[in-house]
C-alpha positions as CSV (number, residue, x, y, z in Angstrom):
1,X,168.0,89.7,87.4
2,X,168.4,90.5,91.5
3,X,165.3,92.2,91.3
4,X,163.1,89.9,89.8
5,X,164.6,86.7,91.7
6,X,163.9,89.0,95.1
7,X,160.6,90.0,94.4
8,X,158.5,86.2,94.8
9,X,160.5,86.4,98.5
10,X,159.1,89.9,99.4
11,X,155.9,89.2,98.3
12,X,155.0,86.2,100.4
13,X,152.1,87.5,101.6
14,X,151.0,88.8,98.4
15,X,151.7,85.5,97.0
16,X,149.4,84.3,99.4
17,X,146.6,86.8,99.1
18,X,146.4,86.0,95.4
19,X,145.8,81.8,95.6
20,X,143.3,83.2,98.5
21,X,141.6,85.1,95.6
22,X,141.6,82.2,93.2
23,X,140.4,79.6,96.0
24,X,137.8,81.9,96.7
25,X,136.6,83.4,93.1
26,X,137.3,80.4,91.1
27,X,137.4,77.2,93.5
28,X,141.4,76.1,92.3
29,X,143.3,75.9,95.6
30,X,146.8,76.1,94.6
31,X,148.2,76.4,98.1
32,X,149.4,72.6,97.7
33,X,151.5,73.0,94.4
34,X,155.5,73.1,95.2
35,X,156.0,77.3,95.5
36,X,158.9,77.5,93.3
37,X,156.9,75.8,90.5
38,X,154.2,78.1,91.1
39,X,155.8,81.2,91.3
40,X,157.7,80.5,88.1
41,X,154.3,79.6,86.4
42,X,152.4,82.7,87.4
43,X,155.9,84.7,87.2
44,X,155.3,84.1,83.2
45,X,151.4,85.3,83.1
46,X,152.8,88.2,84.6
47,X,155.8,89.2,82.1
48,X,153.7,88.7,79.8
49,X,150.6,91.0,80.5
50,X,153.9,93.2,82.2
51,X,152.8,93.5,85.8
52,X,155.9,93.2,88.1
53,X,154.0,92.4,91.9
54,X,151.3,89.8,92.9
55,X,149.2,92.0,94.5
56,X,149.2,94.0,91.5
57,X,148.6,91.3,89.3
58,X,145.6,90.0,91.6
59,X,143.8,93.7,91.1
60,X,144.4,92.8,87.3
61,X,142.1,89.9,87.1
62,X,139.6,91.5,88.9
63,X,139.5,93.8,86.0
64,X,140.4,91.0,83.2
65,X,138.2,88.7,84.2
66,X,139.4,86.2,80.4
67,X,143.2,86.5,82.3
68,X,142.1,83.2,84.4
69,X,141.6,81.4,81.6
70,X,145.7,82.3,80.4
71,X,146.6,81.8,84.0
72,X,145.1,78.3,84.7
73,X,146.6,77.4,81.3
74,X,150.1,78.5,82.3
75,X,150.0,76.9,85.9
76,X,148.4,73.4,85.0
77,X,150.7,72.1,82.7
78,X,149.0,69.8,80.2
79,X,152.1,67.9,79.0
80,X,150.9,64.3,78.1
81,X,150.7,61.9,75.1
82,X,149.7,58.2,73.5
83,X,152.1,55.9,74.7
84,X,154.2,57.7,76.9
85,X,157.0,56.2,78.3
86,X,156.5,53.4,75.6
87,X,158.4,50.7,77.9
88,X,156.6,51.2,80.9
89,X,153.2,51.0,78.9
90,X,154.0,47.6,77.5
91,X,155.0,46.4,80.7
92,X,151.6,47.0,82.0
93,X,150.3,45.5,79.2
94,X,152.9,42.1,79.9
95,X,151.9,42.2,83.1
96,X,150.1,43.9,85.2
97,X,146.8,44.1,82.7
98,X,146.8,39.9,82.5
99,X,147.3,39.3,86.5
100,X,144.9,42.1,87.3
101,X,142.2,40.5,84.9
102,X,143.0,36.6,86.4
103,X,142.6,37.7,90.1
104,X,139.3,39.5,89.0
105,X,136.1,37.1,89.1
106,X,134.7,37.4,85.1
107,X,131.4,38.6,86.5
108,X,132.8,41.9,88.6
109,X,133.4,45.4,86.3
110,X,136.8,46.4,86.1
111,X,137.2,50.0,87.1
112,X,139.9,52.6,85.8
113,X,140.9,55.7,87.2
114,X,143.0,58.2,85.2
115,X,143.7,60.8,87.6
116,X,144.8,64.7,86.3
117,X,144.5,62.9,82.7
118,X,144.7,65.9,80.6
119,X,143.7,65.8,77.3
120,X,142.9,62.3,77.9
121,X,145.7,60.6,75.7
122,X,146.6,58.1,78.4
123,X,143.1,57.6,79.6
124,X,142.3,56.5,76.0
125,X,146.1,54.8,75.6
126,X,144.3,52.4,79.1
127,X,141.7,52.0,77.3
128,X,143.3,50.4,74.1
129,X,145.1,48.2,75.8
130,X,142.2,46.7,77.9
131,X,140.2,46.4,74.8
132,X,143.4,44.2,73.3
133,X,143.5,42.0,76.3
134,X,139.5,41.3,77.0
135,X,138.6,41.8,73.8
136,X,136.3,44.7,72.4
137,X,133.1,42.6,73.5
138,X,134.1,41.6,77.2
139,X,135.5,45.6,77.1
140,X,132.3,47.4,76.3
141,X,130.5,45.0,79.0
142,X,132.9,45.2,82.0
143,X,135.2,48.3,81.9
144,X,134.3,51.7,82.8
145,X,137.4,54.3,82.9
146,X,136.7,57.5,84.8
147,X,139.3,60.6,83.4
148,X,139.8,63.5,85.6
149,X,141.4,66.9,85.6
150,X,140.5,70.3,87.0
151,X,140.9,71.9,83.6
152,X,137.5,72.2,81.9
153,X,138.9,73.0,78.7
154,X,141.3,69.9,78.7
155,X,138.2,68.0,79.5
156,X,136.0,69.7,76.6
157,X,139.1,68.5,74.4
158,X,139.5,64.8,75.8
159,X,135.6,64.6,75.4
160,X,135.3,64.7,71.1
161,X,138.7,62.6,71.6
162,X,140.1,63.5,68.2
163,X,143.5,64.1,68.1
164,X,145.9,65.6,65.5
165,X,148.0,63.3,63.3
166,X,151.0,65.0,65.4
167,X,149.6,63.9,68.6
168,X,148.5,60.4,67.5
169,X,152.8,59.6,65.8
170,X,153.5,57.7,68.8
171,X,150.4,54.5,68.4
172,X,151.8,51.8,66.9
173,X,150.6,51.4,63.6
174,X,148.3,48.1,64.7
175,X,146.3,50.1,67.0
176,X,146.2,52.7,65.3
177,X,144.3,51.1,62.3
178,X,141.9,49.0,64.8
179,X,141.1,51.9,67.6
180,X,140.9,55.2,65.5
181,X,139.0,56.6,62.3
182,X,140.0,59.1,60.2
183,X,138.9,63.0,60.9
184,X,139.0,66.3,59.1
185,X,141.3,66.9,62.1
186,X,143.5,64.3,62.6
187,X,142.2,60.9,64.5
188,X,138.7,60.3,66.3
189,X,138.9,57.2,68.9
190,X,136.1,55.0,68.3
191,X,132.9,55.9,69.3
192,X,131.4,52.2,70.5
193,X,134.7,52.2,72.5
194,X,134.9,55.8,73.8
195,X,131.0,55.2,75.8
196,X,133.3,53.2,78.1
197,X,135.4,56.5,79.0
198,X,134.0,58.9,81.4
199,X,135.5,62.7,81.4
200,X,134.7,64.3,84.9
201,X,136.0,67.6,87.2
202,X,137.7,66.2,90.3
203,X,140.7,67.9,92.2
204,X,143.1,65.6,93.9
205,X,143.4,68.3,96.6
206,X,140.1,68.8,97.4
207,X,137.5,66.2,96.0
208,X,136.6,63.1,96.9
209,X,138.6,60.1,95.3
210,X,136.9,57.7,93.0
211,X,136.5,54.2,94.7
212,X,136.7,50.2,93.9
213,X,139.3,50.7,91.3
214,X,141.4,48.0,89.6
215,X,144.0,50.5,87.9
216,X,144.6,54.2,89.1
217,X,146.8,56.2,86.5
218,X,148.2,59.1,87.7
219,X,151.7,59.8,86.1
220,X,153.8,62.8,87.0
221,X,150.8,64.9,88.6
222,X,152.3,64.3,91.9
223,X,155.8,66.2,91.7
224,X,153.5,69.5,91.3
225,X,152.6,69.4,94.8
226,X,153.9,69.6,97.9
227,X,155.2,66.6,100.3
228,X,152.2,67.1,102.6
229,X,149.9,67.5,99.6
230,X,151.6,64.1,98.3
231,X,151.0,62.5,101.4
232,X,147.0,63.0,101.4
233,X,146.7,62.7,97.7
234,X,148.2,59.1,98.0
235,X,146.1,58.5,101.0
236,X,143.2,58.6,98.7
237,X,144.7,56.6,96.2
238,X,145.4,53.9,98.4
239,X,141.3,54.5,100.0
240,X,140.8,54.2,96.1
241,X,141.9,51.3,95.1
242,X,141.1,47.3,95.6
243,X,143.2,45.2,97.1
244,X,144.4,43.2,93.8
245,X,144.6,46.8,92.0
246,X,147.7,48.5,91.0
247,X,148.9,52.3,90.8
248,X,150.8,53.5,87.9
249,X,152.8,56.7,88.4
250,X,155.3,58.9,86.0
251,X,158.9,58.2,85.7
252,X,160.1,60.7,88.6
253,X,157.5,59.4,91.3
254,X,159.5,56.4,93.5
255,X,156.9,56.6,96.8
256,X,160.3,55.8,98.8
257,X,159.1,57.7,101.7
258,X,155.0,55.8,101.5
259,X,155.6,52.5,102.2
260,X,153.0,52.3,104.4
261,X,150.5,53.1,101.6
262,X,152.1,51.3,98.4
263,X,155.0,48.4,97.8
264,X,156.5,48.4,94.3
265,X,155.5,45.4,92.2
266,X,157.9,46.8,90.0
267,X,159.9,49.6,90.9
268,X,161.7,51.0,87.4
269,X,158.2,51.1,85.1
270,X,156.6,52.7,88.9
271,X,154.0,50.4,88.9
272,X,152.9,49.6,92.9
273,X,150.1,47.7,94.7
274,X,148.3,48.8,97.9
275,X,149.1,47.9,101.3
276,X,145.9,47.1,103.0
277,X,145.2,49.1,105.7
278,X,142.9,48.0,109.0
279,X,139.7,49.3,109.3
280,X,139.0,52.1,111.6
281,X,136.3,50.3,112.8
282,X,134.5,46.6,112.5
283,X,130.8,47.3,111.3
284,X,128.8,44.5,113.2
285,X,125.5,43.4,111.6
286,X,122.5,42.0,114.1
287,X,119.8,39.8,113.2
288,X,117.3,38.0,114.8
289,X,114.0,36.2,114.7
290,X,110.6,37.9,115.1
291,X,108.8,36.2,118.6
292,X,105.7,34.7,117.1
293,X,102.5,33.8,119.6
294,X,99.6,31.9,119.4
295,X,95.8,33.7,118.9
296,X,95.5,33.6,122.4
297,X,98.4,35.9,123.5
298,X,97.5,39.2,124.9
299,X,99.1,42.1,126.4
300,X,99.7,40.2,130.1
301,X,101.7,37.9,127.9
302,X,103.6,40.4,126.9
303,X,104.0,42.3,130.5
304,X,105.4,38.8,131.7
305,X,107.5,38.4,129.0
306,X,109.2,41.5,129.8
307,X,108.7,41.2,133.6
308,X,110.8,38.1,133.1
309,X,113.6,39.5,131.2
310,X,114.0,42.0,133.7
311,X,114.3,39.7,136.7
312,X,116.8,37.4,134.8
313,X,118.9,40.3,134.6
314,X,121.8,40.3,137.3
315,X,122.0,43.9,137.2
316,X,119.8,46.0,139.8
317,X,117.3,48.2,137.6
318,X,115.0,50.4,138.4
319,X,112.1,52.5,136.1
320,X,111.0,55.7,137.5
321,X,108.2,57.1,135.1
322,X,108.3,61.3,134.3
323,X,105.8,62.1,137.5
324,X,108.9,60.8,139.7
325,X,106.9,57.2,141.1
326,X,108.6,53.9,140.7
327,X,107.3,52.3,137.9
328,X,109.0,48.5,138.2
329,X,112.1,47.1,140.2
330,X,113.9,43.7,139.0
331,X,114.2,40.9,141.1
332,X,118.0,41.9,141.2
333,X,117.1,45.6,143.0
334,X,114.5,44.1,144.9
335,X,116.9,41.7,147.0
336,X,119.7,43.6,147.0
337,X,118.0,47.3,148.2
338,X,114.8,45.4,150.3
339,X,112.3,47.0,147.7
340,X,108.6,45.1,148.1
341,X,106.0,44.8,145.6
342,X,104.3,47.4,147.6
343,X,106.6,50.2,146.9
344,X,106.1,49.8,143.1
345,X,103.8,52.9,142.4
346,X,104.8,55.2,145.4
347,X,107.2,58.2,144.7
348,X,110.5,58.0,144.6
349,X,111.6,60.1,146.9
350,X,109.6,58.7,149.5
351,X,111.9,55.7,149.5
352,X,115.0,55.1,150.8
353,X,116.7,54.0,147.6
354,X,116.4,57.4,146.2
355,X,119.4,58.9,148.2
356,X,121.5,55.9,149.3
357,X,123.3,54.4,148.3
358,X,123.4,58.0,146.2
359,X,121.0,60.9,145.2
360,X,119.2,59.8,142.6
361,X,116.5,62.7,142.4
362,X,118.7,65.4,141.1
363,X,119.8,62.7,138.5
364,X,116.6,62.0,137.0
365,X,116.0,65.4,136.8
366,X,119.0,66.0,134.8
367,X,118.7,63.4,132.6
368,X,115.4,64.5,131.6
369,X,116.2,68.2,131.1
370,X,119.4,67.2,128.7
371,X,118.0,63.9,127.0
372,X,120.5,62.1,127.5
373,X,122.1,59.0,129.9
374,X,123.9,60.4,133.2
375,X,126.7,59.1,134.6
376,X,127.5,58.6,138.5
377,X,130.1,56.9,138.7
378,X,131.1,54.2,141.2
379,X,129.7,54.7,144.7
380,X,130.6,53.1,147.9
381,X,127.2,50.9,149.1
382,X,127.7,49.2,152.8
383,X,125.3,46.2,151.6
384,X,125.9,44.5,155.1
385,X,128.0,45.3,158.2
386,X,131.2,43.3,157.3
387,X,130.4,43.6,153.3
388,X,131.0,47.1,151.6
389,X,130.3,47.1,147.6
390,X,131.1,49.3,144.8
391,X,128.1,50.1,142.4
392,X,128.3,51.9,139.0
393,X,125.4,53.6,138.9
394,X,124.0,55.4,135.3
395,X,120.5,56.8,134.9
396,X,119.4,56.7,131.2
397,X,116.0,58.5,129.9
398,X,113.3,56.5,128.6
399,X,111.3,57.9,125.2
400,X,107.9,56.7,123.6
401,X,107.8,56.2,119.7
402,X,109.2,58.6,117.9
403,X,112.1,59.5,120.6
404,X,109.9,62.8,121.4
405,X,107.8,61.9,124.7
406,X,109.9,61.6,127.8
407,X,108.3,58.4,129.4
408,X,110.7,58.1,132.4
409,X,114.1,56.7,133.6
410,X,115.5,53.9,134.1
411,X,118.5,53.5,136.9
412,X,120.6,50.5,136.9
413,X,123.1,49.6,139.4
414,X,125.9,47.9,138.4
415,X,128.1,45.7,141.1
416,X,131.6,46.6,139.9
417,X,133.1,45.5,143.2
418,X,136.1,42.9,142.0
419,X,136.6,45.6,138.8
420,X,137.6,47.9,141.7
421,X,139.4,45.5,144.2
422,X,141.5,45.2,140.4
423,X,141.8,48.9,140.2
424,X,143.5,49.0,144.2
425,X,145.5,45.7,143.1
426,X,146.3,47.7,140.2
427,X,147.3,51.2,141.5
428,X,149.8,49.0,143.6
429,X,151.4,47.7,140.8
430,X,151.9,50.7,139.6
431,X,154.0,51.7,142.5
432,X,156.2,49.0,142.3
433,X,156.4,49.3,138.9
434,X,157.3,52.4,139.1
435,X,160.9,52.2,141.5
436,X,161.4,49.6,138.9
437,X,161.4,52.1,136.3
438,X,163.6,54.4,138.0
439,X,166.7,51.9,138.2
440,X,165.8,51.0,134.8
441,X,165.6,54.9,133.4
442,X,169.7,55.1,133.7
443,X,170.4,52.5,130.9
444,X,167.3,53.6,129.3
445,X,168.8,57.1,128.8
446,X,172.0,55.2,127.6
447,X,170.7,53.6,124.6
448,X,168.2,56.5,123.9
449,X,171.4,58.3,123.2
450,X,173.0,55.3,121.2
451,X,169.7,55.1,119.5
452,X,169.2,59.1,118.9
453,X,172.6,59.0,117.4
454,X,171.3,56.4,115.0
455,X,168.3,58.3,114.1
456,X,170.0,61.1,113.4
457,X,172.1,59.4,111.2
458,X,169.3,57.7,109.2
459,X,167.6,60.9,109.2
460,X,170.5,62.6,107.5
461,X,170.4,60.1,104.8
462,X,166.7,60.4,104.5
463,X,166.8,64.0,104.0
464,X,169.6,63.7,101.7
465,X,167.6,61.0,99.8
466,X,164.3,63.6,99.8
467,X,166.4,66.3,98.6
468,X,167.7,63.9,95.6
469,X,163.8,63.3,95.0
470,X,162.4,66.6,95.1
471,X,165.4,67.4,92.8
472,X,164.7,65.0,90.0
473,X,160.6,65.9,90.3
474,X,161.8,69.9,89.9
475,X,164.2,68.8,87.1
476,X,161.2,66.7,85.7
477,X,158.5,69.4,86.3
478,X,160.9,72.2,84.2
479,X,161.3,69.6,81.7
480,X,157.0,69.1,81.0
481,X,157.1,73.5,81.4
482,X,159.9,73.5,78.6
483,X,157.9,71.0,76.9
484,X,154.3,73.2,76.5
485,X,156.6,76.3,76.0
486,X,157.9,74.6,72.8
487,X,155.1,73.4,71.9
488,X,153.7,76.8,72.0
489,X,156.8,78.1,70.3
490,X,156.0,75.6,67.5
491,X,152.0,76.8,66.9
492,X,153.7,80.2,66.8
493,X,155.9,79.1,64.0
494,X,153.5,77.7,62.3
495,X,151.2,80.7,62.1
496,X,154.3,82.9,61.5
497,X,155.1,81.0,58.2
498,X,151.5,80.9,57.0
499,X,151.5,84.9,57.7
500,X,155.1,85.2,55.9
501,X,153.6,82.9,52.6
502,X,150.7,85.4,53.0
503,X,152.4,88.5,52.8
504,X,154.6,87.7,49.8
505,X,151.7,86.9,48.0
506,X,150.2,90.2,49.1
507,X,154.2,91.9,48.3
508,X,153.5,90.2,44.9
509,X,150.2,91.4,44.4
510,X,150.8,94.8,45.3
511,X,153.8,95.0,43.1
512,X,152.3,93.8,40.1
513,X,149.4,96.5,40.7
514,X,151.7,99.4,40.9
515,X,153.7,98.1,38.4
516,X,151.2,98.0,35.4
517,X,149.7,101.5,36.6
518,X,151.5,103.3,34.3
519,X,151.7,106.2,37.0
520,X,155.2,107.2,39.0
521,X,153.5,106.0,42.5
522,X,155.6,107.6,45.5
523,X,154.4,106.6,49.7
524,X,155.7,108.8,52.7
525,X,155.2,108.6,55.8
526,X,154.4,111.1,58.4
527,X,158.0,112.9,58.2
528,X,157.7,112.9,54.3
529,X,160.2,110.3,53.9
530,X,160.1,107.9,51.0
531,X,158.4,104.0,51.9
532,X,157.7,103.4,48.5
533,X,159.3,104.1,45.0
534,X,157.4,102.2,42.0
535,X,159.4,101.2,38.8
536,X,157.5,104.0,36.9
537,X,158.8,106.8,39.2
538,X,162.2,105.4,38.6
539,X,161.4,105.4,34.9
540,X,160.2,109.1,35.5
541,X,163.4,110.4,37.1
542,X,165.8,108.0,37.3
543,X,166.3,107.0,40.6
544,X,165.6,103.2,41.6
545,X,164.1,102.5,44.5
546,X,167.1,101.2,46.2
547,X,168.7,105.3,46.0
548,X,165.7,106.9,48.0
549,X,164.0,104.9,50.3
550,X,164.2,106.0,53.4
551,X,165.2,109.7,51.8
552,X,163.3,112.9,52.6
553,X,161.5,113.1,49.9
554,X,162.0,117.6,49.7
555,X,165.9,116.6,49.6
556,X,165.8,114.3,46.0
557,X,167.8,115.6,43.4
558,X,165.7,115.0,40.3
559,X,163.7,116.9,37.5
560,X,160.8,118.0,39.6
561,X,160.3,121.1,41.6
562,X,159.8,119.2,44.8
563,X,160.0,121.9,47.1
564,X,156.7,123.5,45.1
565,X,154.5,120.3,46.6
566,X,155.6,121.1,50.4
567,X,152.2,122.8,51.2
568,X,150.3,120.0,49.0
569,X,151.8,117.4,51.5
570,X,151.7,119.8,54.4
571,X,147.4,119.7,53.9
572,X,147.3,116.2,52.5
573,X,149.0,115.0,56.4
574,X,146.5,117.5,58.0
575,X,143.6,116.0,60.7
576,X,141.5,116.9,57.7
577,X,143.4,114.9,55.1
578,X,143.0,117.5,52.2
579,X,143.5,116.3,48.7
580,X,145.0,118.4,46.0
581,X,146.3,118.0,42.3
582,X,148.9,120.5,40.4
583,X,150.7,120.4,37.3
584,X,153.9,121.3,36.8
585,X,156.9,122.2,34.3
586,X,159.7,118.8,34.2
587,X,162.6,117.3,32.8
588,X,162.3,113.2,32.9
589,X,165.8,111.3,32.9
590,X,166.5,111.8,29.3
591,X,166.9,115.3,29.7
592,X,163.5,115.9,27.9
593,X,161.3,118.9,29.6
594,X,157.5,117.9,29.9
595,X,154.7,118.8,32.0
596,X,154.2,116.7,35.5
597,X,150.4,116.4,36.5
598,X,150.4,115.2,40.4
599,X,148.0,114.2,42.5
600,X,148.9,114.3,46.5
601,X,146.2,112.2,48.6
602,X,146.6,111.5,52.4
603,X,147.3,108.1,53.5
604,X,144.7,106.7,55.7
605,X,144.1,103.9,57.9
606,X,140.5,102.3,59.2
607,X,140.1,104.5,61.4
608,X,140.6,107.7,59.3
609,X,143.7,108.7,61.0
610,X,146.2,110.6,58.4
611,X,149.5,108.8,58.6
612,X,151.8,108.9,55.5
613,X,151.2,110.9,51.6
614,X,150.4,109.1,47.9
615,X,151.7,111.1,45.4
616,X,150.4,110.1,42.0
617,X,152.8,111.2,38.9
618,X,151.8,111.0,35.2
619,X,152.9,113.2,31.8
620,X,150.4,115.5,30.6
621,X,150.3,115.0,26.3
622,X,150.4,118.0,24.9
């Protein structure tokens, strides 16, 4: 018991090698699942193939490659049913179903998610009771439920949704009759129905959730996995789910610790609504009119049109095409840097604004070769001799159609002077602010330790609330395992007591054969001890079965010279299986002598191997 409780500890990394492998090789990353579930789970494959180390076990199914299919078995638990948890069904169908249905406009679908859903029983049970409260008309038109698991086999299962008549026990009788047809199986759901339930492979780890739903079931699939795991699972759920949906979880799943994600609406069936949650960001839509012109406008009413834009623009701007000459100045640059119409056309560098009130050359240049804008940041510009200004200056490349051609530049200036005469004000604030701080930090440290004190406290209770949690999901998780182990206990019964009534037909069978012979029939095995003793052999000599099974058969005390058929049996168990027959001189258990003709055959199994001896005994008439 020490030894098989130490080995999951020293074999960590092995542990960890061998999710690697089934991550990799198979696509199911278990690295979320709680580890003392896990280890348990694949703990049984390995009793029972009998490998005692992970690593050991992970070289295995490379070499079995049909052991994944008994491993994923054993580690996703498939413990669901119709109606489970009866009460907290029929409280959604009180009163979650009928206020999730009014705040939902009649002409919008109403979308089910049944997350790790299993065989599909609760998916189906969701869909039973929508059909009751809409109606199987309204159903069929509105509701789509999507069904998820990772297991494609529970899928394949959930997918001809027929159900044995021990499955189906728990439906009340009403639905029962209205939503299922009688199979050669058990229970089929009803086909004009079922088109409304979607089977699909999703893992809650890894995939994407399902979005826009009204109703996400997902009920104890979460107490599997770790809190982290938890934490980005319900994350999705809550992404997943409308605003006027609701979450229903398993009995041992209480979100205490996610109230930021879901409030109970009521906490003791685990039903919960979503707490919205703000947008990362506001997407802004822009539209505007197309500019229409008369038939006489023409491309100078277009260059004035944009010549005019430009010059209403209070921010300096120049455009400095790829060849390095000024291509267009605003009326903003051209007042405040002194530019004349005469410089448009004339290279840049040949005028003054091209290095003050900063280099503006090795910008361009830049801004070309990397495609993208360049920042300068703010500059000091003396615009007069008792003004100084601060300009923000950014270059930004200009592309034709198609963003390929490099057309130019263009430079803009922006006057950023109060923005920085804020900044100074600012800084000095700070400053202040700062020796403020410091008499202030004292009594700030004071009630940080009051408060730390607190927090510890409420973090003591929180862990001791947590443990209490993870405690009743272990307690609820063993329960589900002992659940599928005696379910598979039961199968095993069942199979066991249709082999039992088999072979005492077959005892039967073969005792009425041997019994209407009218030969002494004697079995042994290998060793030549006696298996079986028919009624005419203890007819023969006297002996009933009872006396000399079990017996060497060379040590029986009857009227037959048993040690003359030790080289008979000696060939007969042989590699070659010889057969022989003798005859020999007798006295039967009346005393009377007679003459014993035996036949000694080996005992052979499909194969040909030789392991036991027939003896066949008869009287020989004289």
């Amino acid at each position: 018991m020490t030894q098989r409780s130490a080995q999951p500890a020293a074999g960590t990394d092995e542990l960890r090698s061998l999710l690697e492998y089934l991550k990799t090789n198979r696509g199911f990353d278990f690295t979320g699942y709680k580890r003392s579930s896990l280890e348990r789970r694949i703990r049984k494959r390995m009793d029972a193939v009998g490998i005692q180390g992970y690593a050991d076990y992970e070289d295995y199914l490379e070499v079995q490659p049909d052991e994944f299919k008994q491993l994923f078995d054993a580690i996703l638990i498939n413990v669901t049913g119709f109606f489970r948890d009866r009460a907290a069904w029929e409280f959604l169908a009180e009163e979650a179903i009928p206020m999730l249905l009014e705040e939902t406009p009649t002409d919008q679908p109403i979308r089910v998610w049944s997350a790790a859903c299993a065989s599909g029983e609760e998916a189906y049970t969701a869909a039973v009771l929508l059909a009751e409260a809409m109606g199987e008309a309204e159903f069929r038109r509105r509701v789509k439920i999507y069904a998820t698991d990772v297991d494609e086999d529970a899928l394949n299962t959930a997918r001809h949704a027929v159900f044995p008549e021990k499955v189906t026990k728990d439906i009340p009788d009403s639905y029962r009759e209205k939503y299922f047809e009688p199979n050669t199986t058990g229970l089929m759901f009803r086909g004009d129905l079922r088109r409304s339930v979607i089977f699909g492979r999703n893992d809650l780890v890894q995939d994407a959730p399902i979005s826009r739903v009204d109703l996400l079931i997902s009920r104890n699939s979460l107490m599997y996995f770790t809190p982290e795991t938890q934490s980005r699972i319900l994350t999705h759920f809550n992404f997943s789910l409308r605003d006027t949906g609701f979450l229903f979880l398993g009995k041992s799943e209480m979100l205490i610790t996610h109230n930021d994600l879901f409030t109970p609406y009521n906490l003791k069936w685990r039903v919960f609504q979503k707490v919205p949650r703000a947008a990362m960001r506001d997407r802004l839509t822009v539209g505007g009119n197309m500019l229409r012109f008369g038939q006489d406008a023409g491309p100078e009413r277009y260059a004035l049109l944009r010549d005019g834009a430009a010059d209403a623009s209070p921010v300096p701007q120049l455009t400095v095409d790829r060849s390095g000459f000024l291509a267009s100045a605003n009326q903003a640059s051209r007042s405040t840097f002194g530019i004349t119409a005469a410089d448009v056309g004339r290279p840049l560098q040949d005028l003054e604004i091209s290095y003050r009130p900063v280099e503006l050359r090795a910008a361009l240049e830049q801004a070309h070769e990397q495609r993208k804008a360049i920042s300068l940041g703010r500059v000091k510009w003396q615009a007069t001799p008792d003004e100084e200004r601060t300009l923000e200056v950014d270059v930004t490349p200009l592309f034709g159609s198609g963003g390929r051609d490099a057309l130019g530049a263009s430079v803009t200036f922006a006057d950023v002077t109060a923005n920085a005469h804020l900044d100074a004000e600012h800084r000095a604030i700070e400053r202040e602010l700062e020796s403020a701080y410091e008499e202030l930090q004292s009594t700030v440290e004071e009630l940080e330790t009051t408060n730390e004190e607190l927090q510890s406290t409420n973090e003591e209770l929180e862990t001791t609330n947590e443990e209490l949690q993870s405690t009743n999901e272990e307690l609820e998780t063993m329960n589900e395992e002992l659940q599928s182990t005696n379910d598979e206990l039961e199968a095993m019964n069942e199979i066991q007591g249709e082999r039992a009534v088999e072979l005492d037909r077959l005892n039967l069978f073969l005792e009425g054969i041997l019994g209407n012979l009218g030969l002494g029939v004697v079995v042994l095995d290998s060793e030549q001890r006696v298996q079986l003793w028919n009624n005419s052999a203890s007819e023969l000599w006297g002996l009933r079965d009872s006396e000399v099974i079990g017996a060497h058969f060379l040590t029986l005390d009857i009227g037959f010279p048993v040690e003359k058929l030790k080289a008979a049996m000696r060939r007969a168990l042989s590699p070659a299986g010889e057969a022989t027959e003798q005859t020999f001189a007798a006295v039967n258990r009346r005393g009377r002598e007679f003459h014993c003709h035996v036949q000694v055959m080996p005992l052979t199994d499909s194969k040909g191997g030789v392991y036991g001896v027939i003896l066949l005994m008869s009287e020989v008439a004289e």
